[in-house]
C-alpha positions in Angstrom: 12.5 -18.4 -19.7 9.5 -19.2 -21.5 7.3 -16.6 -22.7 4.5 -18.6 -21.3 4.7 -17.3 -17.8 4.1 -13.1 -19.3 0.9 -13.9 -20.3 -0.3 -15.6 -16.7 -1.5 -12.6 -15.2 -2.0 -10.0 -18.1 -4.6 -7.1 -17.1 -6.1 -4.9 -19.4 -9.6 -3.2 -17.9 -10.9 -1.9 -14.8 -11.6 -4.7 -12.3 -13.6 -4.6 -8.7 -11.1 -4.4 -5.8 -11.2 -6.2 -3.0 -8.8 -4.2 -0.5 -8.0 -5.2 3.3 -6.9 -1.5 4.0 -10.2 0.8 3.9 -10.4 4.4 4.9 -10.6 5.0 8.6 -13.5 5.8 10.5 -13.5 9.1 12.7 -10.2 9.7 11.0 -8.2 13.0 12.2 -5.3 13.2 10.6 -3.7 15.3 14.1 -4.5 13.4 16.1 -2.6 10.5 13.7 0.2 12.8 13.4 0.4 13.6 17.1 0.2 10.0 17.8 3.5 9.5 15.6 5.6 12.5 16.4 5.1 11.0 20.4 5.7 7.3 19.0 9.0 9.0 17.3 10.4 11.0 20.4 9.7 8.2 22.5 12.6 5.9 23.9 13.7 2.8 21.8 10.9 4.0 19.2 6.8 3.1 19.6 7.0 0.5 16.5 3.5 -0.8 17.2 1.7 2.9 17.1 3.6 3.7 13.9 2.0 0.0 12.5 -1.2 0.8 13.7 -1.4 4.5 11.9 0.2 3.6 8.8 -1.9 -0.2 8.2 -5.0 1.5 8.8 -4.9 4.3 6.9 -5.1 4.3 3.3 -2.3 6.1 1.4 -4.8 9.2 1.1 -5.0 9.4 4.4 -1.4 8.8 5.2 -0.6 12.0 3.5 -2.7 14.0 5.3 -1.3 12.6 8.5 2.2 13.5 7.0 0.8 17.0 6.1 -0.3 17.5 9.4 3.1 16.2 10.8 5.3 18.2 8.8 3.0 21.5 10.1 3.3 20.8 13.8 6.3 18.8 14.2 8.3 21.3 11.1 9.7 18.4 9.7 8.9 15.7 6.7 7.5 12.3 8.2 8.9 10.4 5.8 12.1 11.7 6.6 11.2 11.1 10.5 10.4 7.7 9.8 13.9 6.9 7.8 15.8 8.2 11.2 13.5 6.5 13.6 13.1 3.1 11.8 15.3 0.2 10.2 15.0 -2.9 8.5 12.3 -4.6 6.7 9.5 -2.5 8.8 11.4 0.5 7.6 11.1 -0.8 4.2 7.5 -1.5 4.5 6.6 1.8 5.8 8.2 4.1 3.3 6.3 1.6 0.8 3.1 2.8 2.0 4.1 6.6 1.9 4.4 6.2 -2.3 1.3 5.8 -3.7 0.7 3.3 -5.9 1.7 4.4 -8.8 5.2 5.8 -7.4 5.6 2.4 -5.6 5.4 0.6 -8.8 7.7 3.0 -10.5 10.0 2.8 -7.9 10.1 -1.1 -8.0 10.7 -1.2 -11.7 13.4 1.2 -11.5 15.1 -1.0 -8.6 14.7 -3.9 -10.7 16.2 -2.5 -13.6 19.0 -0.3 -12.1 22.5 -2.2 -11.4 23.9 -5.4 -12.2 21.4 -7.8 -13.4 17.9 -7.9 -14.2 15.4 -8.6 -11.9 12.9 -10.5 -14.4 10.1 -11.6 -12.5 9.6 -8.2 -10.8 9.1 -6.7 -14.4 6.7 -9.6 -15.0 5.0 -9.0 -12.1 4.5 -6.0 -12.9 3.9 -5.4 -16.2 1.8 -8.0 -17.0 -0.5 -7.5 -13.5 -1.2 -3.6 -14.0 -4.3 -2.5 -16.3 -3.6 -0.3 -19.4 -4.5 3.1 -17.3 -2.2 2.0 -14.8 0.4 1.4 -17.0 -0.1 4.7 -18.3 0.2 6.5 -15.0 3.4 4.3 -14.4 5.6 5.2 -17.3 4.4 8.9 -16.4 5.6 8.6 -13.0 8.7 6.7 -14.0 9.8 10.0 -15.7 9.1 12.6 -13.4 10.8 10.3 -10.3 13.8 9.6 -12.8 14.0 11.3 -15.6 14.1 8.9 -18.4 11.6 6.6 -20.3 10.4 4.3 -19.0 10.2 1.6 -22.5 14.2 2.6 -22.8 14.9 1.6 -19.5 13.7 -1.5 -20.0 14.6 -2.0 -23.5 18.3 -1.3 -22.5 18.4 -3.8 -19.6 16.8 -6.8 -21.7 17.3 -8.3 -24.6 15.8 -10.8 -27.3 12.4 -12.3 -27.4 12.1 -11.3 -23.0 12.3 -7.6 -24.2 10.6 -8.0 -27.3 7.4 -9.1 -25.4 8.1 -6.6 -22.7 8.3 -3.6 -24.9 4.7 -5.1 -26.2 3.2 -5.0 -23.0 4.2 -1.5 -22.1 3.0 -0.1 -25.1 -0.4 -2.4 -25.5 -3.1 -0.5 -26.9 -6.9 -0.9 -24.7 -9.0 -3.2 -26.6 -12.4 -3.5 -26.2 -13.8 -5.7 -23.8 -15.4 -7.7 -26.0 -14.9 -11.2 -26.5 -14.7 -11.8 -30.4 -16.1 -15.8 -30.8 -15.3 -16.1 -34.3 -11.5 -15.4 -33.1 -11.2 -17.1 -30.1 -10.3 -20.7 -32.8 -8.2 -19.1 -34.5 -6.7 -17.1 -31.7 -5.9 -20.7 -30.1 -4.9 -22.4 -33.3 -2.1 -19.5 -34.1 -1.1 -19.7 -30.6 -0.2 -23.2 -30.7 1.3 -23.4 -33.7 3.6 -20.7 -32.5 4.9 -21.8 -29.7 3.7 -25.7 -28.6 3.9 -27.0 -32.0 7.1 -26.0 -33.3 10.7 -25.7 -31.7 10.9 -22.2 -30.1 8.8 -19.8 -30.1 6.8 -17.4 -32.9 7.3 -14.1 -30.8 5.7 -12.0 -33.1 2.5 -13.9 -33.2 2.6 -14.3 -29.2 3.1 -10.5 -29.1 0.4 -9.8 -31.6 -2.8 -11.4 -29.6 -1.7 -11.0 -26.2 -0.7 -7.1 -26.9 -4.2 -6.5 -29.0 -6.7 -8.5 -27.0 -9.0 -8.1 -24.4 -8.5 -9.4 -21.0 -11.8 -11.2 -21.4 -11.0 -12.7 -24.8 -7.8 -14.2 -23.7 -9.3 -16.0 -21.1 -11.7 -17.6 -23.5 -8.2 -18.7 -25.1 -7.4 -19.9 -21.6 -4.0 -18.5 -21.6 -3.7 -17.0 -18.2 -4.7 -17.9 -14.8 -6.7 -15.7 -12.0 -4.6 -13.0 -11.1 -5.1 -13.1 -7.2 -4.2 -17.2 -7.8 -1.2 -16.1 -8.6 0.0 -13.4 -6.1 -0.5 -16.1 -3.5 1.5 -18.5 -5.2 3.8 -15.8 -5.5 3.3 -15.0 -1.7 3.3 -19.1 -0.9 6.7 -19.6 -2.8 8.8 -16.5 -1.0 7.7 -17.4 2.3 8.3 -20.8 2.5 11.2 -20.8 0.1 14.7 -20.9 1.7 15.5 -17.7 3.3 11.7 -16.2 2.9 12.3 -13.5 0.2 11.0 -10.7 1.8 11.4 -8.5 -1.1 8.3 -10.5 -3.1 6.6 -10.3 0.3 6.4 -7.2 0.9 5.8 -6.1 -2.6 3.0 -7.7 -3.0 1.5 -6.7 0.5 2.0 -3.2 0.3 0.8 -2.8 -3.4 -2.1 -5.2 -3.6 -3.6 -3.8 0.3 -5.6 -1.0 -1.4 -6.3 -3.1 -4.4 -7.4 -6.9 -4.3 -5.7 -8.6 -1.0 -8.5 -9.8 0.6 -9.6 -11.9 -2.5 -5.5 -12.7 -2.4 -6.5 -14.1 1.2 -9.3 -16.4 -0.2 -7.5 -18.0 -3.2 -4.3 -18.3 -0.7 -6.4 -20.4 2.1 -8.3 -22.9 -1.2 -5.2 -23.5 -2.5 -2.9 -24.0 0.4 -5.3 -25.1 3.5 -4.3 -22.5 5.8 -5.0 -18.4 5.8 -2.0 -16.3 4.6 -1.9 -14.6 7.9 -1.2 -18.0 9.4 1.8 -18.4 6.4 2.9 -15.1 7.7 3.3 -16.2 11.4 5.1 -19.3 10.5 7.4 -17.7 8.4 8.2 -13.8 9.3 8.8 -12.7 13.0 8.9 -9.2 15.0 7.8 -6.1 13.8 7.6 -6.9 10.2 5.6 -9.5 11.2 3.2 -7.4 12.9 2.9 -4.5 9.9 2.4 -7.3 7.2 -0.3 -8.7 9.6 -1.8 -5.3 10.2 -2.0 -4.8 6.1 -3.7 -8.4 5.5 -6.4 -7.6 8.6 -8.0 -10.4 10.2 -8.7 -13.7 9.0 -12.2 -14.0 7.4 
């Protein structure tokens, strides 16, 4: 593994979101919950009203509606949901019941936990999330499961893969300025640690992409547009052999309330059809249909 693909995606400030799942209109979180206690108790299970709630809804909201639930129906929705669904839609649903920061958390610790490391989901993550979310993450981490979260990860990697790692969770918030008189050097030291010469010069690597701004590095052209490459992402699982539904829905479920929508755009210029389309080809019944429901309609 090269250290080259880490720094693709590296997020460090605030950014504008572009989200395809917005706050409901004329929301009332009982009617929402009566509508999934019925969907629930009816025969076979109502799937499509438990997609509609939960896709349309943001995870504020879906809290509420689990509030409510638990008050009338004296029970824990999530806990409903487990017994009434299966399968990837149950997957997809308890996703949206974390909130982002416990989804995350919960990913990292399932790609860390048992044999094996699960490398590009630590990427994915690590590199994508801003400092402040990074914060909030290793916070989480330890109240879900009791231990650190740099631990964790440094006992489940090794070499110059957890050096960099360890970097990235611990990255300071630089400014957002773009320092010109760097940006040479910056570009010089970076190729002569790890194009130039056999290997790689981790602790140089580490140094600038652990210490500068988001901005700055992209002056150094060292990583691509983020949403470019969650649809690559998106485009490779689907259409890879036996769609990995894991990356799928990963990326759905934690980019819905953040930047899918621009996801969308950069999916249909770079592969000629809309992700929804992708999604049709490649996934089928009611995982189809919540996946759908998260991306909204085609613009």
């Amino acid at each position: 593994m090269t250290l080259f693909i880490s720094t693709d995606l590296l997020c460090q400030g605030q950014e504008a979101r572009f989200p395809t799942v917005l706050p409901a209109t004329d929301f009332d979180p009982d009617r929402d919950a009566a509508r999934i206690e019925t969907a629930i108790k009816t025969k076979g299970v109502d799937e499509q009203t438990i997609i509609d709630v939960l896709t349309k809804r943001t995870y504020s909201q879906r809290r509420e509606v689990a509030f409510s639930y638990e008050r009338r129906a004296k029970k824990d929705m999530i806990t409903a949901l487990k017994g009434a669904l299966s399968g990837s839609l149950e997957t997809v649903a308890l996703g949206l019941m974390k909130s982002a920061t416990q989804f995350d958390a919960s990913e990292i610790r399932g790609s860390i936990k048992g044999l094996g490391t699960d490398e590009e989901t630590l990427i994915e993550i690590l590199c994508s999330r801003s400092n402040d979310e990074l914060v909030e993450i290793k916070k989480v981490y330890k109240e879900m499961f009791k231990k650190e979260l740099e631990k964790d990860v440094a006992g489940d990697t090794s070499g110059n893969f957890a050096k960099l790692l360890l970097a990235l969770t611990k990255r300071a918030d630089p400014s957002a300025m773009v320092d010109y008189e760097k940006i040479d050097q910056d570009a010089r030291a970076l190729y002569d640690a790890g194009v130039k010469i056999k290997g790689t010069d981790v602790a140089t690597w580490i140094s600038i992409m652990s210490e500068r701004s988001a901005p700055h590095l992209q002056k150094v052209q060292c990583f691509e547009n983020k949403q470019l490459f969650f649809a690559k992402r998106l485009n490779e699982a689907m259409k890879s052999k036996g769609a990995k539904e894991k990356i799928v829905t990963r990326i759905i479920v934690s980019r819905c309330e953040v930047d899918l929508k621009k996801i969308c755009s950069e999916y249909k210029a770079n592969f000629g059809q809309s992700l929804q389309q992708t999604i049709a080809e490649h996934t089928k019944g009611d995982y189809q249909k919540v996946l759908l429901g998260l991306c909204g309609a085609e613009e």
